[in-house]
C-alpha positions in Angstrom: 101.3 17.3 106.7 104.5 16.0 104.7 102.8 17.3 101.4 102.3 20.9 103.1 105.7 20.8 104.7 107.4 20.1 101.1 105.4 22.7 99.9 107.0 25.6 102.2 110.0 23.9 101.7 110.1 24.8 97.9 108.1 27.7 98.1 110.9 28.7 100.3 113.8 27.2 97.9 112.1 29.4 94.8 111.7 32.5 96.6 115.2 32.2 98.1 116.1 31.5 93.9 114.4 34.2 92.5 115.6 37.0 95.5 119.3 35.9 94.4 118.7 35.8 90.6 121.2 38.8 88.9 119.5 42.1 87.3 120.3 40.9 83.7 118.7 37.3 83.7 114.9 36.2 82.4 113.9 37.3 85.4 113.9 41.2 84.9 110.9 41.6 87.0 111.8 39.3 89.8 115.4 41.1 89.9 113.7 44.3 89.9 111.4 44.2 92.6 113.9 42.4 94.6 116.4 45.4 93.9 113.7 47.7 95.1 112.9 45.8 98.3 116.9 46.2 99.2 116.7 50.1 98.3 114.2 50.3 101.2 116.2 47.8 103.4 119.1 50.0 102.6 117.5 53.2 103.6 116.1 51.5 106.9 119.2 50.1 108.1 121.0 53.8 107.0 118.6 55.3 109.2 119.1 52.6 112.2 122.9 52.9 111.9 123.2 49.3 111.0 126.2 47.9 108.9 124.6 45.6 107.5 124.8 44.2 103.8 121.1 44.9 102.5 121.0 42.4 100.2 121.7 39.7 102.5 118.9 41.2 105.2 116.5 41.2 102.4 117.3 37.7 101.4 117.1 36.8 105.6 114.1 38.6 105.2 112.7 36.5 102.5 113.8 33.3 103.7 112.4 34.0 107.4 108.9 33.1 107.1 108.6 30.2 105.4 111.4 28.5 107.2 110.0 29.2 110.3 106.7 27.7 109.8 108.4 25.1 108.3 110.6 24.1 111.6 106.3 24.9 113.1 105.4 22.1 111.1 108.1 19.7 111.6 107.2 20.2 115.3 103.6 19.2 114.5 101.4 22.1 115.1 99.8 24.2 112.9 99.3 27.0 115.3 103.5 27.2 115.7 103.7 27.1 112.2 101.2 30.0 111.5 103.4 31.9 114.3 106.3 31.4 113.0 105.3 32.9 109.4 104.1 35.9 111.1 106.6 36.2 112.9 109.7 35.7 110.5 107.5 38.5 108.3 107.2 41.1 111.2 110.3 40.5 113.1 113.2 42.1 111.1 110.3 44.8 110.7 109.8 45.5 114.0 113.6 45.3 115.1 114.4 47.7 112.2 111.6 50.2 113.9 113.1 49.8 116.9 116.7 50.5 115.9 115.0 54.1 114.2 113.1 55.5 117.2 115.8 54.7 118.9 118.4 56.4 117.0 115.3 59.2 116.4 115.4 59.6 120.4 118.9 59.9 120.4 119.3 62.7 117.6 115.9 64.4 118.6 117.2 65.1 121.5 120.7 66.8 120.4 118.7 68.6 118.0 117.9 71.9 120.0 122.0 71.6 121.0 122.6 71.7 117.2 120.5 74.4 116.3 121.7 76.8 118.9 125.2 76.7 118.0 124.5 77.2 114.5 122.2 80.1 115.2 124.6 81.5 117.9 127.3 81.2 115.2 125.5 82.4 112.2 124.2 85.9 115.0 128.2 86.1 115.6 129.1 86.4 111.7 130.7 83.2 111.0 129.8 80.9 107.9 127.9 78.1 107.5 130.6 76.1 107.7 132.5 77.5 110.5 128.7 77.3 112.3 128.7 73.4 111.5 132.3 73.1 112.8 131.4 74.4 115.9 128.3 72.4 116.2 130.6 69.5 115.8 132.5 70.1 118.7 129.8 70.7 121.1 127.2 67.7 120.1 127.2 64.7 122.6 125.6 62.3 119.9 128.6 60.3 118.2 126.0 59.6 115.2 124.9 62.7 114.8 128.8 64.2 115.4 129.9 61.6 112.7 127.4 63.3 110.1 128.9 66.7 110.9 132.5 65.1 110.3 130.8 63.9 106.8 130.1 67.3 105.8 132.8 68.9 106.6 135.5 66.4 105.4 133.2 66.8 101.8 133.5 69.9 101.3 137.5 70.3 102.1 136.8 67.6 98.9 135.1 70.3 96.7 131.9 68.7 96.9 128.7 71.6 97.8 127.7 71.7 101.1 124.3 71.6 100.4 124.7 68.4 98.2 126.9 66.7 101.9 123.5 68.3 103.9 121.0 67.1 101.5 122.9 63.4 101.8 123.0 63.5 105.5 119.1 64.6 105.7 118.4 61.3 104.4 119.5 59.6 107.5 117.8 61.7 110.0 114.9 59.7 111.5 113.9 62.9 113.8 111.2 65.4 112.8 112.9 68.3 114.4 117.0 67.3 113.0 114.9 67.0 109.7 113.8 70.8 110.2 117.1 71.9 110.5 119.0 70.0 108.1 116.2 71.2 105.2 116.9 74.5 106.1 120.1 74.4 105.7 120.5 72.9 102.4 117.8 75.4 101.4 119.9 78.6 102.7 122.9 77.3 101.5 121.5 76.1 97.9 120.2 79.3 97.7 122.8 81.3 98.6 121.6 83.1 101.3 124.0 85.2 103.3 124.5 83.7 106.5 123.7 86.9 108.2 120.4 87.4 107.1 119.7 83.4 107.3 119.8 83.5 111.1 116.2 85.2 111.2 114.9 82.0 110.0 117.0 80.5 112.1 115.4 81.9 115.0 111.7 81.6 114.0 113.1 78.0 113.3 114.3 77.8 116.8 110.8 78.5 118.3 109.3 75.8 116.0 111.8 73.3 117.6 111.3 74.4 121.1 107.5 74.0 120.7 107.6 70.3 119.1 110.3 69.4 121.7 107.4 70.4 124.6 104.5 68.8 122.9 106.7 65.5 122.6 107.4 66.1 126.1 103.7 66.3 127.5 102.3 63.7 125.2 104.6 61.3 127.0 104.2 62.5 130.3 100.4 62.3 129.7 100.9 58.0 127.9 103.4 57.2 130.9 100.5 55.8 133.1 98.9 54.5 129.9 102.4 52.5 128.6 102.7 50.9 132.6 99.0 50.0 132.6 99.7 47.9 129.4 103.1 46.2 130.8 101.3 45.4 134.0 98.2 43.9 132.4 100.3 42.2 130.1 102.4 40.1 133.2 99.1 39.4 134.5 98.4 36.7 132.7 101.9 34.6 132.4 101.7 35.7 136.2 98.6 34.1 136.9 99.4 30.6 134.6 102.4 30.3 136.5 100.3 30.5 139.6 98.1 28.7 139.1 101.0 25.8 137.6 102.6 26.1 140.9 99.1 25.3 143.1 97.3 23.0 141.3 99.4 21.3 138.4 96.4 18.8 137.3 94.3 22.2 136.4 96.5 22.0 133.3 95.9 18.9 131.7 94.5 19.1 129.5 97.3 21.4 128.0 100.2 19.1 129.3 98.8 15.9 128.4 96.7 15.9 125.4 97.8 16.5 121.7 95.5 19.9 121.2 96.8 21.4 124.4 100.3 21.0 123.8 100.0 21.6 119.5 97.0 24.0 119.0 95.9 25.8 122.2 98.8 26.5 124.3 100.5 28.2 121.2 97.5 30.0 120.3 97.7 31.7 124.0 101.2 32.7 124.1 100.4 34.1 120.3 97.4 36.0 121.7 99.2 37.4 124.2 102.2 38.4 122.2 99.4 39.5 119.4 97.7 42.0 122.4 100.8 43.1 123.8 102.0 44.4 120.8 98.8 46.1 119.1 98.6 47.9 122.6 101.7 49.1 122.7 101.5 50.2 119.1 97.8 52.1 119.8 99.3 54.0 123.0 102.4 55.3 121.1 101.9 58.9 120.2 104.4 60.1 117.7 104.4 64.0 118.3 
């Protein structure tokens, strides 16, 4: 067990070594794929409106696993340690998902706002830019109102507005704000006049209204299906507390021996955790 534990631990120390070496040493290839693995951290945490150093997730990201089943095996179970490599993999995953359809909820949901005021001010002769200075006044989302700010404070600094929409379409997590800022860098990169851009605009408009009700009757029609999953999934801590409470020597084997307390008591909670989040993950329906 010592052997296996120094093992992680220097696993651990080299992968912690090689994630920190600089671009220009012998270790080009290290450097490089560790430079590519903050690219996408960077992009995920842009998306999730995190400010966050990339590098320094990546590294926590790297570090994670094997010091976790490190501190499993310190504890003395094999089962805890297995957990905790899993889980110092998936976790910063899986909160970085979180923070996107979150922020994607947020957005998608100010994205039919957005697009009315542009087309209402594109139909009343105004330009782009007046149309996204208007939109900026009227959107509730402070994310989304920040990215409006960002383009319109570029281009009072000569930079294109397409290039400051093209830039801000890289944060958007939502299909529909997607939509909208693409055609907007398109019309504008082409320069189409905005008069005759808010015909697509309006065909645009109908796309946007249609995914917003599919989105809406997919989760009406998972709503019983995401409760049936909760409930099931407080059945069973509810009935092992239960059945703690009535009849404590029904347990003893988990509270007394070295298997119960090191191998199969972790192995349930993992299970559970395990099923609880594979079901959650098969009953969410992106629309």
């Amino acid at each position: 067990m010592d052997a296996v534990a120094a093992l992680i631990a220097a696993g651990a120390i080299l992968l912690g070594a090689l994630a920190l070496a600089p671009a220009g040493s012998k270790l080009s290839t290290t450097a490089s794929w560790f430079d590519r693995l903050v690219a996408h951290h960077e992009r995920r945490l842009r998306a999730a409106r995190l400010t966050v150093d990339a590098r320094r997730f990546a590294a926590v990201s790297i570090f994670a696993p094997p010091c976790l089943a490190l501190a499993g095996l310190i504890i003395g179970s094999p089962v805890v340690a297995i957990g905790g490599l899993l889980g110092g993999f998936f976790m910063p995953r899986l909160y970085l998902d979180s923070l996107v359809r979150g922020q994607q909820r947020r957005t998608e949901a100010e994205a039919p706002r957005l697009l009315q005021v542009i087309l209402a001010s594109l139909a009343a002769g105004r330009t782009y830019l007046e149309a996204l200075e208007e939109a900026r006044g009227r959107i509730h989302d402070r994310w989304l109102r920040s990215d409006l700010d960002h383009i319109v404070r570029q281009f009072h600094l000569d930079i294109p507005l397409e290039t400051s929409v093209t830039e801000v379409r890289l944060l958007a997590a939502g299909r529909n704000l997607g939509l909208i800022w693409d055609n907007l860098a398109i019309c504008i990169g082409n320069r189409i006049p905005a008069g005759k851009a808010k015909g697509l605009f309006a065909e645009l408009s109908t796309t946007v209204q249609f995914n917003v009700q599919v989105q809406q009757e997919v989760k009406a029609r998972t709503s019983g299906q995401r409760a049936q999953i909760w409930l099931l999934a407080a059945i069973v801590p509810g009935l092992f507390f239960y059945l703690r409470l009535i009849n404590p020597e029904f347990f003893a084997v988990l509270d007394e021996t070295t298997v119960g307390r090191l191998v199969l008591f972790p192995a349930a909670v993992a299970l559970e955790i395990l099923g609880l989040v594979l079901s959650v993950r098969v009953a969410r329906v992106d629309a």
